[in-house]
C-alpha positions as semicolon CSV with decimal commas, in nm:
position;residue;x (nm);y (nm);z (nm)
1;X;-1,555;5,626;-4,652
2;X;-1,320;5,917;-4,577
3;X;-1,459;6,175;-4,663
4;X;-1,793;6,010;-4,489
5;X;-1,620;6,015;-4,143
6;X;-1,441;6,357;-4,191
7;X;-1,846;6,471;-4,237
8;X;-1,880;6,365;-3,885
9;X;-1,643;6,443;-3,735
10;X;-1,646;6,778;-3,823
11;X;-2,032;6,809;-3,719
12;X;-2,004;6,660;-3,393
13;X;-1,719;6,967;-3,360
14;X;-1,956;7,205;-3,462
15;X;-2,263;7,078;-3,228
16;X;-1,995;7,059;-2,939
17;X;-1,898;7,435;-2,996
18;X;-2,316;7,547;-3,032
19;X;-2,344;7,343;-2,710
20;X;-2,095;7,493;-2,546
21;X;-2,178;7,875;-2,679
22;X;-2,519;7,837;-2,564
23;X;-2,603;8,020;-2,262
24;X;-2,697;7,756;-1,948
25;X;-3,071;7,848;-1,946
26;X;-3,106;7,740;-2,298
27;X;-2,887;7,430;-2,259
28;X;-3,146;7,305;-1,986
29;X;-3,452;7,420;-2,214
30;X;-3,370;7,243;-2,530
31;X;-3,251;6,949;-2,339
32;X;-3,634;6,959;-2,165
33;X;-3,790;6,996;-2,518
34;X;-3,572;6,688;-2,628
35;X;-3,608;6,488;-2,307
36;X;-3,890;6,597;-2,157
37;X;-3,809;6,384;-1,858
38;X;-3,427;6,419;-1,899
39;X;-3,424;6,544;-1,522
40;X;-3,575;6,155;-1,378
41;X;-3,308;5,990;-1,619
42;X;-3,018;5,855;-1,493
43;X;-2,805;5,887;-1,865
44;X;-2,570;6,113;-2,035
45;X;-2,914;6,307;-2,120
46;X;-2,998;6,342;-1,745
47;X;-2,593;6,419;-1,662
48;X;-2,609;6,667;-1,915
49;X;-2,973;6,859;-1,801
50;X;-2,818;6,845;-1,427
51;X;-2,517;7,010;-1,547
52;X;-2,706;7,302;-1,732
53;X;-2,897;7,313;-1,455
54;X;-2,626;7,379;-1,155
55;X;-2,463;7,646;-1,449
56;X;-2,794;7,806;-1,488
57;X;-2,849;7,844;-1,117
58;X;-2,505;7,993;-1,069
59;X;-2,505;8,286;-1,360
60;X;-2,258;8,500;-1,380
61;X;-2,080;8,308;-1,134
62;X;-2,013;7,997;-1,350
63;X;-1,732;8,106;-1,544
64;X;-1,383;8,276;-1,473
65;X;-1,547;8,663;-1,597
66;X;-1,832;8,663;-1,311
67;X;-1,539;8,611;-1,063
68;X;-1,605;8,861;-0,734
69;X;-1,377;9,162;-0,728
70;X;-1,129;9,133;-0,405
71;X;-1,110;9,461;-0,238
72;X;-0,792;9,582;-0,188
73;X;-0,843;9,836;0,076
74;X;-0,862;10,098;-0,179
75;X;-0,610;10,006;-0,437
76;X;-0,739;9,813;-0,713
């Protein structure tokens, strides 16, 4: 029983870190090919193709490396 649970915990880790990995635009496209209708649902599955859609709209903008540059007045 164990060993049973330690098997599932350890792939619900893994598909977390995949999910994560996976670039926004893909997030939203497997979540349409699972859910066709995922964006009308009002579940986790809809939550979750709403959030990989507001990342995917955003690009390089969505995480802490796409931040803008501040211009320093020529000092960087």
């Amino acid at each position: 029983m164990q060993t049973l649970l330690v098997i599932v915990l350890v792939t619900l880790a893994a598909l977390y870190s995949l999910w994560r990995l996976f670039p926004a635009e893909r997030r939203a496209r497997l979540l349409e090919r699972v859910a066709p209708r995922a964006a009308h649902r009002e579940d986790w599955v809809g939550r979750l193709w709403r959030a990989a859609q507001a990342q995917a709209v955003r690009g390089c903008q969505a995480c802490a490396h796409g931040a803008a540059r501040i211009y320093r007045g020529g000092r960087s």
